[in-house]
N, C-alpha and C positions, 0 to 999 in steps of 0.2 A: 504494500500500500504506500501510494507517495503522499507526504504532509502537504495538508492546505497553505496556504501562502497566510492566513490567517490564525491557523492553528497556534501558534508559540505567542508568548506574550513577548512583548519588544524590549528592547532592552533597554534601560538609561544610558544617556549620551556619556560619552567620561567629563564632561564638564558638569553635569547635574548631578553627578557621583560625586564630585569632588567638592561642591558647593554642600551636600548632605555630609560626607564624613567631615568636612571642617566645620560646619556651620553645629554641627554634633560637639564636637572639640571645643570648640568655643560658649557652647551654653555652660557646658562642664565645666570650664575657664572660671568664667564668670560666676560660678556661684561657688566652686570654691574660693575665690577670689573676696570674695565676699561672707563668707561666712565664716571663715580663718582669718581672717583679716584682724588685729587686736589695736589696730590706730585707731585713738581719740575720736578722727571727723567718722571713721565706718562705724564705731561702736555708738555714738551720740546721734546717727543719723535715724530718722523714723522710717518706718516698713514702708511707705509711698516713695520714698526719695531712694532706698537699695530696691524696689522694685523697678523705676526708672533707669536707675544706673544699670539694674541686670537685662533690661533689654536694649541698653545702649550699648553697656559693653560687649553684647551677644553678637551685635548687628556691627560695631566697628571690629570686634574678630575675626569674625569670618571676612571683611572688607582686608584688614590684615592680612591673614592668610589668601586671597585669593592674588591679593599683591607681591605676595613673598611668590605665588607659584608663578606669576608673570616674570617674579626677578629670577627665581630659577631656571624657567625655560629659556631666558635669555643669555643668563649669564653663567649657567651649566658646561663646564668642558666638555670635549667631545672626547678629550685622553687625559689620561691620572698617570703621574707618574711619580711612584712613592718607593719609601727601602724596605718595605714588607710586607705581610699580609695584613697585618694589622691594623697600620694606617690607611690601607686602600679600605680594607673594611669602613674602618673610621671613613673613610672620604666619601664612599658609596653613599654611606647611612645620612652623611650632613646631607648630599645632594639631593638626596631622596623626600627630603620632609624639613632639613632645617631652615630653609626661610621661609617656608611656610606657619613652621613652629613659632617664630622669632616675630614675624608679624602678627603672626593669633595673640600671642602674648601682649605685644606693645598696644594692641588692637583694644583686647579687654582692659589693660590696663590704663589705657588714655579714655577708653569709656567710662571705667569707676570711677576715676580722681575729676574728670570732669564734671562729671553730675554731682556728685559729694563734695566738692571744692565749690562747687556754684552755694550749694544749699547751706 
């Protein structure tokens, strides 16, 4: 029997994957970020003002991260050239997700201190 052309369900583009596992990373950011947090302005803030900040910083992380993966694909070597296994490892794994990570970070983190430094 040959599958219908309609049969399979389709697949998410890798852009709409990448926008759900960061934009995922980033909620998780943002509320540990916020509820570990033991500075004076996060702990004196009222539950309205860390509910704003957690969806500001939710929405500048993922803006982070989607920027870190622009800076990646741009500025990702084509060749590594290291003295081991280890740091090619090492060099793999930055390529892979660290400015992605680095801007989720700077993302949520300029989300919280904005909203809480305003209030």
């Amino acid at each position: 029997m040959s599958e219908f052309e309609g049969s399979r369900a389709p697949r998410p583009s890798q852009f709409s994957m990448t926008i759900i596992i960061w934009g995922c990373l980033s909620i998780i950011l943002a509320f540990l970020m916020l509820k570990f947090n033991t500075s004076a302005i996060v702990l004196g803030a009222t539950f309205w003002s860390k509910a704003l900040a957690f969806l500001v910083a939710s929405v500048l992380g993922l803006v982070g991260s989607l920027l870190g993966d622009a800076i990646r694909r741009f500025a990702a070597p084509d060749m590594l050239f290291t003295s081991g296994m280890g740091s090619l490892i090492w060099q793999k794994i930055f390529w892979l997700i660290g400015p992605q990570s680095i801007g989720c970070f700077v993302g949520v983190g300029l989300g919280v201190s904005i909203i809480l430094g305003l209030g």
